[in-house]
Gaussian input, Z-matrix of N, CA and C with variables (Angstrom, degrees):
# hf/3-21g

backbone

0 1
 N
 C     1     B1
 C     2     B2     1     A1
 N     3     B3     2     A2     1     D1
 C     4     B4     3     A3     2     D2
 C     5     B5     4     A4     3     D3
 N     6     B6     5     A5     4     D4
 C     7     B7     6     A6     5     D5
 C     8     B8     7     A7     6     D6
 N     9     B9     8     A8     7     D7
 C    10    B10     9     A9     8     D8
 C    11    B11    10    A10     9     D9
 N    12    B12    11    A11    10    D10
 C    13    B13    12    A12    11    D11
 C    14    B14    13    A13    12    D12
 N    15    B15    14    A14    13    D13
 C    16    B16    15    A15    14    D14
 C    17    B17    16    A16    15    D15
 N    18    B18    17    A17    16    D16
 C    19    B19    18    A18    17    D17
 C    20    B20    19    A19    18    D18
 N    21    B21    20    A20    19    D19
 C    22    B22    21    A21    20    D20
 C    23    B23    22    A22    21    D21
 N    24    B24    23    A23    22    D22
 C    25    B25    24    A24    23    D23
 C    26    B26    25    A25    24    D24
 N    27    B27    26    A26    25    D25
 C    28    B28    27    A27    26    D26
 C    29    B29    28    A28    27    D27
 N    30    B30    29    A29    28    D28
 C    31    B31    30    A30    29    D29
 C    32    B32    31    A31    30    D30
 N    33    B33    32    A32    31    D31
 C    34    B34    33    A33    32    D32
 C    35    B35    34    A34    33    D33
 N    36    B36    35    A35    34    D34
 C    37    B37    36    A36    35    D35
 C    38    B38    37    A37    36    D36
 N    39    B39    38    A38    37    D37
 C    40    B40    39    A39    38    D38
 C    41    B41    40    A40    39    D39
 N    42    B42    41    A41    40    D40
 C    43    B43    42    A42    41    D41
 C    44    B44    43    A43    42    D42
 N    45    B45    44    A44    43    D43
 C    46    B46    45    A45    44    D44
 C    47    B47    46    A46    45    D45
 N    48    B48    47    A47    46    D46
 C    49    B49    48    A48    47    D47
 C    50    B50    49    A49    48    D48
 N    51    B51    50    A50    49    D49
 C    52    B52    51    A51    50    D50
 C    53    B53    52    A52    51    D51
 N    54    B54    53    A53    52    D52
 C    55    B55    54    A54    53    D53
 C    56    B56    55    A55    54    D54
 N    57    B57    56    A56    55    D55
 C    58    B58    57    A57    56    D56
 C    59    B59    58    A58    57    D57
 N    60    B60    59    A59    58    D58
 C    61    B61    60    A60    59    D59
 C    62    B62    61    A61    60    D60
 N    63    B63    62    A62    61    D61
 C    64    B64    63    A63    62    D62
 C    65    B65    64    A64    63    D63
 N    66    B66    65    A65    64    D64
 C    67    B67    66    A66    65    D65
 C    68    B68    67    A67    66    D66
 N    69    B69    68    A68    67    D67
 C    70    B70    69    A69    68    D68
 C    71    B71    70    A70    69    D69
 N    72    B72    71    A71    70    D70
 C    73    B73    72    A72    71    D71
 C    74    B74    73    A73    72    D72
 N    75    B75    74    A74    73    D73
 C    76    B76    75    A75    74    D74
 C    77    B77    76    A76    75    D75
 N    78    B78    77    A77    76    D76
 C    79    B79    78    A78    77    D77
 C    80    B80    79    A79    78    D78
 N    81    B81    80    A80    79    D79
 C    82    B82    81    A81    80    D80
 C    83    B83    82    A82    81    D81
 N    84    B84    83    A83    82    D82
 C    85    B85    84    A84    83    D83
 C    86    B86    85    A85    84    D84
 N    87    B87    86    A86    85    D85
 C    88    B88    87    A87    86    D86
 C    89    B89    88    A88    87    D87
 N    90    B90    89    A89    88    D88
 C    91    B91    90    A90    89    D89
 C    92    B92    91    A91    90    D90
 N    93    B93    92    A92    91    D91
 C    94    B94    93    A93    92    D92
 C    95    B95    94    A94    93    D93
 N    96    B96    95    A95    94    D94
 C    97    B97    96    A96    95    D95
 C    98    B98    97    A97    96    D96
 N    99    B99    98    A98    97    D97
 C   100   B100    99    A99    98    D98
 C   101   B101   100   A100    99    D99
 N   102   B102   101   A101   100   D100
 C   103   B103   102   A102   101   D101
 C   104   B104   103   A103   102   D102
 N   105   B105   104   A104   103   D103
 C   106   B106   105   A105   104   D104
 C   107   B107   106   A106   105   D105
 N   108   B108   107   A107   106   D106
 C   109   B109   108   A108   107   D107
 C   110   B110   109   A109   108   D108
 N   111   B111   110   A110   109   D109
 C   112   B112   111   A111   110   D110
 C   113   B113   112   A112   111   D111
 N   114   B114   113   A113   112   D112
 C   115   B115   114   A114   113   D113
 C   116   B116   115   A115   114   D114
 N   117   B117   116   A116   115   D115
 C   118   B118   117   A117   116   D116
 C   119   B119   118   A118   117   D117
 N   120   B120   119   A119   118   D118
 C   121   B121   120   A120   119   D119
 C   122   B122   121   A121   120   D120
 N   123   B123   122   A122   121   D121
 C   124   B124   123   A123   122   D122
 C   125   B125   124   A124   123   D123
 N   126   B126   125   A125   124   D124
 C   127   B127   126   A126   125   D125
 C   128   B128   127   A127   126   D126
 N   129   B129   128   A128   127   D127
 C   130   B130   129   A129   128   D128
 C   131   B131   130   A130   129   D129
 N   132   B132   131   A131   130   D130
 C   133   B133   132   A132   131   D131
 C   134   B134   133   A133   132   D132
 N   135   B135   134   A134   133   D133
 C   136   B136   135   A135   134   D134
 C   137   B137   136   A136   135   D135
 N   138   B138   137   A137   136   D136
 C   139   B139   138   A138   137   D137
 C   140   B140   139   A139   138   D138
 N   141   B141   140   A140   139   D139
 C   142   B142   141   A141   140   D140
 C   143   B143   142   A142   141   D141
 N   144   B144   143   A143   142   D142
 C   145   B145   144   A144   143   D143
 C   146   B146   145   A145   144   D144
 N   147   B147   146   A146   145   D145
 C   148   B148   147   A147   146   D146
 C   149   B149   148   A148   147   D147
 N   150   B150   149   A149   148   D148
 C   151   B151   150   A150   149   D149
 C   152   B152   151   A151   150   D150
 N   153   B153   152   A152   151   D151
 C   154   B154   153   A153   152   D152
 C   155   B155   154   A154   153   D153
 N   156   B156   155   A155   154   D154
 C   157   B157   156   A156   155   D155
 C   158   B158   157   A157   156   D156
 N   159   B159   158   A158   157   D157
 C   160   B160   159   A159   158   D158
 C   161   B161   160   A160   159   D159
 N   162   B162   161   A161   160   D160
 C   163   B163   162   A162   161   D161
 C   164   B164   163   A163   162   D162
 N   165   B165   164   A164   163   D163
 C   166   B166   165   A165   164   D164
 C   167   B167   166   A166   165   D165
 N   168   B168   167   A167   166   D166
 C   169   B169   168   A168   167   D167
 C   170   B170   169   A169   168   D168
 N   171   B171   170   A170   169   D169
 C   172   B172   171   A171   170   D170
 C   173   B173   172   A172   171   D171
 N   174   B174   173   A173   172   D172
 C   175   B175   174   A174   173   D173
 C   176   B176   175   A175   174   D174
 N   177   B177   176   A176   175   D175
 C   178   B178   177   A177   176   D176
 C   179   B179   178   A178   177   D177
 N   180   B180   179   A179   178   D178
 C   181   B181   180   A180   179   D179
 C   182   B182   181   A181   180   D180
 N   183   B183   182   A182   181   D181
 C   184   B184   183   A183   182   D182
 C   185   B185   184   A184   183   D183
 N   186   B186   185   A185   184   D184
 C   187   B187   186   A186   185   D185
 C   188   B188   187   A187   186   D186
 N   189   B189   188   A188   187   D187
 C   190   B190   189   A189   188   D188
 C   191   B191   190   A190   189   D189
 N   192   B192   191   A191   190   D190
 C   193   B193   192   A192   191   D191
 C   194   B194   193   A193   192   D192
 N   195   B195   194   A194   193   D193
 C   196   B196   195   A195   194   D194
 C   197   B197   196   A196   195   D195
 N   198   B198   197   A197   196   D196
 C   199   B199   198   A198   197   D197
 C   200   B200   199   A199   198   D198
 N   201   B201   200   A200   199   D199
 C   202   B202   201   A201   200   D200
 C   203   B203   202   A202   201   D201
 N   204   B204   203   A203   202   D202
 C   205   B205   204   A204   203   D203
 C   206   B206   205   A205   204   D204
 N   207   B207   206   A206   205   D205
 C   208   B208   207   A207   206   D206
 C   209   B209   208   A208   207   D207
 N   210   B210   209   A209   208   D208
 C   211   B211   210   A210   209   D209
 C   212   B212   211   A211   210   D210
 N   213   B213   212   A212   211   D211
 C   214   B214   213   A213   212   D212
 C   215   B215   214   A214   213   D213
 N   216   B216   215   A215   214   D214
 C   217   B217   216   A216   215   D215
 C   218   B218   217   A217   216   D216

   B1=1.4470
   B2=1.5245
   B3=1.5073
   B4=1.4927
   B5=1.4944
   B6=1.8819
   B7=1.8902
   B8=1.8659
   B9=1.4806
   B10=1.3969
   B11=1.9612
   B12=1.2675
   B13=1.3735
   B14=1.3995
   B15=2.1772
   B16=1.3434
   B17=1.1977
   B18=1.5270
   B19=1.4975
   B20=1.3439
   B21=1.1663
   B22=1.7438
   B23=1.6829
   B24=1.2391
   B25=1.4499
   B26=1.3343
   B27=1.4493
   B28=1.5383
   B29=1.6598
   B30=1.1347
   B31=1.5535
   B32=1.7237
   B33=1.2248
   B34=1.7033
   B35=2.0681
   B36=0.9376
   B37=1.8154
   B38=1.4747
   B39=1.7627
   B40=1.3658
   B41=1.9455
   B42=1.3672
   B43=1.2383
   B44=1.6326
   B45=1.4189
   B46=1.0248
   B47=1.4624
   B48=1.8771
   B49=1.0086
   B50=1.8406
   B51=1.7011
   B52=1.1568
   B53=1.7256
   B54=1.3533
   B55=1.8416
   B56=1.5194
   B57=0.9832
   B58=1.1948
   B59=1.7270
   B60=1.0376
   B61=1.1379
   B62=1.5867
   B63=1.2275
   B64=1.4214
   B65=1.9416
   B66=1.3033
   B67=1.1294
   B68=1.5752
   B69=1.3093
   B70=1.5502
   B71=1.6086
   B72=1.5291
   B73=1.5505
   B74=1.2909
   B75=1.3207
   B76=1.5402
   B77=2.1074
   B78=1.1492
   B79=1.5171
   B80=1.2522
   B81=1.1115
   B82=1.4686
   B83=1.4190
   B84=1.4953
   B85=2.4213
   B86=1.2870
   B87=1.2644
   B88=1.5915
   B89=2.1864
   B90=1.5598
   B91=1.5758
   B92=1.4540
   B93=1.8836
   B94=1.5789
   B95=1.7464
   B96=1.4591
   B97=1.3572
   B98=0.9270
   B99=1.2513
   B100=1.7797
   B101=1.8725
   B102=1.3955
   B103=1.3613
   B104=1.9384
   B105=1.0224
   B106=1.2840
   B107=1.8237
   B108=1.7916
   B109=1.2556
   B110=1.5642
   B111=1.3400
   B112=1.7372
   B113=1.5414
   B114=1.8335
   B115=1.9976
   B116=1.2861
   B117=1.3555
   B118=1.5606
   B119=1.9356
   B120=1.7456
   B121=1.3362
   B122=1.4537
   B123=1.0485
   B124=1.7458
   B125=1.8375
   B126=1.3493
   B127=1.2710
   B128=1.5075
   B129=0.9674
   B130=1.6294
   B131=1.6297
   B132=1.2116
   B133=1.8733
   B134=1.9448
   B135=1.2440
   B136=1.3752
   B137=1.7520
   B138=1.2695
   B139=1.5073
   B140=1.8364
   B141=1.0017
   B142=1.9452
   B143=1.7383
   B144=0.9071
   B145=1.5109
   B146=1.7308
   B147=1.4868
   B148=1.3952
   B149=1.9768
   B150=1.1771
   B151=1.7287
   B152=1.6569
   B153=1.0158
   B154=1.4460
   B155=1.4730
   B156=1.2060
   B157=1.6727
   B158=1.5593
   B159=1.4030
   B160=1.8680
   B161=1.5018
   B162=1.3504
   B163=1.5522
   B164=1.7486
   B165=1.2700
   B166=1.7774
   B167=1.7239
   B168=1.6308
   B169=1.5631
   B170=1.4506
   B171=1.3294
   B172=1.7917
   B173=1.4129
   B174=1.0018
   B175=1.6644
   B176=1.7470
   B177=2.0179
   B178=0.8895
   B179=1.8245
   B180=1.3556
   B181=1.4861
   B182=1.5083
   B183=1.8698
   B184=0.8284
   B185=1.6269
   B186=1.3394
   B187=0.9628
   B188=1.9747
   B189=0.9599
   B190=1.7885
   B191=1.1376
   B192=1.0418
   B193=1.9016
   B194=1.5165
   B195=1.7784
   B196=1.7211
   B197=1.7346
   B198=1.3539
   B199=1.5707
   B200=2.4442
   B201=1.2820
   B202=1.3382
   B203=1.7474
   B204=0.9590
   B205=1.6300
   B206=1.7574
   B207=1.1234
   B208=1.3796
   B209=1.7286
   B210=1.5415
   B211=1.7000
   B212=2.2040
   B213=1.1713
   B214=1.7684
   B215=1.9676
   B216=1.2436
   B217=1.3081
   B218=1.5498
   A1=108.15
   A2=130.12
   A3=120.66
   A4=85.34
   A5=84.94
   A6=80.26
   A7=67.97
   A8=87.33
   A9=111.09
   A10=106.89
   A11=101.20
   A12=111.30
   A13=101.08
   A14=104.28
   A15=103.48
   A16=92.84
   A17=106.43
   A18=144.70
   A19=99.17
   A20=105.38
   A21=123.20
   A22=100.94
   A23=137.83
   A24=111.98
   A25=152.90
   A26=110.30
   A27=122.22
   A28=99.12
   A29=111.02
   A30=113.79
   A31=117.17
   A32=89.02
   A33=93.52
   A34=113.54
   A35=139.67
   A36=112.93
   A37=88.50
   A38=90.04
   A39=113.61
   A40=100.18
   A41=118.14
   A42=105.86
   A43=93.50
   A44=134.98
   A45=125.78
   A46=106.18
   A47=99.23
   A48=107.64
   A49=108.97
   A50=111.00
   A51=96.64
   A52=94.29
   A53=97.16
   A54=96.31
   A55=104.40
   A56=139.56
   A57=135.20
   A58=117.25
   A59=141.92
   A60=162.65
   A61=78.88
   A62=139.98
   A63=145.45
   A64=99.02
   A65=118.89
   A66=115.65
   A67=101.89
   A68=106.32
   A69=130.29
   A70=112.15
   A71=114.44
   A72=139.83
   A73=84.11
   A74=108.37
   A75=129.42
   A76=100.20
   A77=119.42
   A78=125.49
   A79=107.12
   A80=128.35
   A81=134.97
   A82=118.41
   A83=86.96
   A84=95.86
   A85=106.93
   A86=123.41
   A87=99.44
   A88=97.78
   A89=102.47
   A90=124.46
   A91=116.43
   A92=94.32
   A93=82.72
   A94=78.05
   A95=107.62
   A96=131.71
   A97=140.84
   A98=120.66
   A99=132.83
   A100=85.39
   A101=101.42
   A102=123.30
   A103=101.47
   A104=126.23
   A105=130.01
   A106=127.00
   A107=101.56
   A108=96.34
   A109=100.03
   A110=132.71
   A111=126.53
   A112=88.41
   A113=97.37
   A114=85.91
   A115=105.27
   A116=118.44
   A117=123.16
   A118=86.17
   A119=96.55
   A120=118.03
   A121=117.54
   A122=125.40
   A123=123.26
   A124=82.00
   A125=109.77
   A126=96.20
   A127=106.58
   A128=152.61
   A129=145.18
   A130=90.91
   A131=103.55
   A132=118.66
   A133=85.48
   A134=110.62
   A135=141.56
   A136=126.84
   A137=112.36
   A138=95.25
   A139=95.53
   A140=95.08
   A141=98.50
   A142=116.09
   A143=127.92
   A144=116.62
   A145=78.11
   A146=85.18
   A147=100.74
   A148=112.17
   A149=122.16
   A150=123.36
   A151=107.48
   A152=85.98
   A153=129.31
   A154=89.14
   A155=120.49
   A156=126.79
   A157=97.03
   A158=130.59
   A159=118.96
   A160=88.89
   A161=131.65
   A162=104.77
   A163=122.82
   A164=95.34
   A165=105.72
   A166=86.60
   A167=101.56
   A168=106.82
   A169=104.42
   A170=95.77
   A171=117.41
   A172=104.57
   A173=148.46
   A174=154.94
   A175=89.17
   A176=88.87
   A177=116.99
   A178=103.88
   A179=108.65
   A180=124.29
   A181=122.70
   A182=136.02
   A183=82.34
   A184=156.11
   A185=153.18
   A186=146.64
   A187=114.33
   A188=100.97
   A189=116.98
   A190=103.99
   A191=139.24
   A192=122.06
   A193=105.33
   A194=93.28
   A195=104.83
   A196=129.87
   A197=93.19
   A198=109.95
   A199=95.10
   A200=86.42
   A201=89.36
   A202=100.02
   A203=123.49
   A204=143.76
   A205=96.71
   A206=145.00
   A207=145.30
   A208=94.13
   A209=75.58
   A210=81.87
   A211=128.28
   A212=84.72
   A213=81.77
   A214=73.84
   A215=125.55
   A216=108.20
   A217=125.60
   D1=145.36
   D2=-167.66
   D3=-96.33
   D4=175.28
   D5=178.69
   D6=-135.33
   D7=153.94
   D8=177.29
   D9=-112.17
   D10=146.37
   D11=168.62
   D12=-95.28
   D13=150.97
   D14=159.28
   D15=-143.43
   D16=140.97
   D17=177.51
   D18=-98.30
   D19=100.62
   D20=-174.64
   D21=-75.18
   D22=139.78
   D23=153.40
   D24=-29.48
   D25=-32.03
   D26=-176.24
   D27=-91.87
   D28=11.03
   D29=174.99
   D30=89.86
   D31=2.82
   D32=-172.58
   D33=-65.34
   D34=154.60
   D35=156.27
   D36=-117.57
   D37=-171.47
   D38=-167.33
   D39=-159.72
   D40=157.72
   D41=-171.64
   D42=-135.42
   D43=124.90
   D44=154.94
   D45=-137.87
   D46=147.70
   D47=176.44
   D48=-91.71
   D49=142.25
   D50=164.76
   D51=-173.44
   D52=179.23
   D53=-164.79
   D54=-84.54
   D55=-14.96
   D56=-177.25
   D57=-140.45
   D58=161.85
   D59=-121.98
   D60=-120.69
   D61=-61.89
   D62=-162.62
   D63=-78.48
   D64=-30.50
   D65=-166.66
   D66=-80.33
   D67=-41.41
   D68=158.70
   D69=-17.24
   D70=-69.02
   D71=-167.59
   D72=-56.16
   D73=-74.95
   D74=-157.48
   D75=-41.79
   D76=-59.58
   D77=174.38
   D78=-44.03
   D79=-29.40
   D80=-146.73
   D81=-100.63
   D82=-56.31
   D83=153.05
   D84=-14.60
   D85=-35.49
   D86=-146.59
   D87=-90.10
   D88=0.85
   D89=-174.24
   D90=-101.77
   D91=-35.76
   D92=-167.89
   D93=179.33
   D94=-161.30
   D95=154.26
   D96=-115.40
   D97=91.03
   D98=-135.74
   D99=-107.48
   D100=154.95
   D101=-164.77
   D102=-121.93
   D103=147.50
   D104=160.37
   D105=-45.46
   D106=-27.99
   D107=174.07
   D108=-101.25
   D109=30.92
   D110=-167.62
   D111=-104.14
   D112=-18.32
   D113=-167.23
   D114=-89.68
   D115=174.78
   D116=157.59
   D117=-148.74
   D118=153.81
   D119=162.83
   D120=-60.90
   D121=145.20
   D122=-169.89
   D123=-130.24
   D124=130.41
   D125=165.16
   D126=-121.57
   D127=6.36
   D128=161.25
   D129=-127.17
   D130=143.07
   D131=-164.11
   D132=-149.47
   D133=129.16
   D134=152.36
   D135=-136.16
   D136=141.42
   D137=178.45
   D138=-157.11
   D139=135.77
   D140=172.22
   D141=-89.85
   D142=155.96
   D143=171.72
   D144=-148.92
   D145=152.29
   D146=162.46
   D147=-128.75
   D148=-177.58
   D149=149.84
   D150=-116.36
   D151=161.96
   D152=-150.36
   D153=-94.13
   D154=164.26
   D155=144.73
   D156=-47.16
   D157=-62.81
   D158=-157.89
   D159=-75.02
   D160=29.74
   D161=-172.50
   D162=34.59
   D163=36.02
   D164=163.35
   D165=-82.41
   D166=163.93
   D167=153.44
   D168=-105.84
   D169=169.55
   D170=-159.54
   D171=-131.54
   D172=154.80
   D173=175.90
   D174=-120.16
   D175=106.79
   D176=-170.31
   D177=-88.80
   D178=-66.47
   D179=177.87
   D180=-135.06
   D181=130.42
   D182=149.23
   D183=-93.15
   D184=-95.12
   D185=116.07
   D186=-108.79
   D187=134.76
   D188=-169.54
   D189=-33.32
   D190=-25.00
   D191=-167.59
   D192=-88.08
   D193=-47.73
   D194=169.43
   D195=-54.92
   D196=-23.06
   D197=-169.26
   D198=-89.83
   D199=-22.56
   D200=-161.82
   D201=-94.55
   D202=-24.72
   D203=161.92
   D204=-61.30
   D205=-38.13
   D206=-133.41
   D207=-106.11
   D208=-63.71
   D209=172.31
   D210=-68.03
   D211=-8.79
   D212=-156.17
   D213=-83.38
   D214=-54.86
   D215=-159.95
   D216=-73.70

C-alpha cells in the first residue's frame, strides 16, 4: 500500500498510508483538510521512535530517503 505525504500549509506533514490518493484525504479529515495537491507519493518511508521516561514516544530519526523526500518537496 503507498503511503502518501501531506504538507499541510502551516508547514506541518503528516504520513498516511493508503491505496488511493482519495482514500488518503479521507484518513486525513480526522488532521485537517488535506487537498489532492497537499499529497505527494513517498516511496522509501523509515522512521525511529523511541519512549521517553513517561513512555510518551519521541521522533528519534528519520531514515535518509524519508528525510530526503521531506526536504526535496
Amino acid at each position: 500500500m503507498p503511503i502518501y505525504m501531506c504538507r499541510w500549509e502551516n508547514g506541518d506533514i503528516s504520513f498516511v498510508s493508503a491505496t488511493s490518493k482519495d482514500d488518503a484525504i479521507w484518513a486525513l479529515d480526522e488532521v485537517g483538510a488535506a487537498t489532492a495537491g497537499m499529497l505527494y507519493a513517498v516511496n522509501h518511508f523509515m522512521i525511529h521512535l523511541t519512549l521517553d521516561d513517561h513512555g510518551e514516544l519521541e521522533l528519534e530519526s528519520l531514515g535518509e530517503d524519508a528525510e530526503h523526500s521531506i526536504c526535496e518537496v
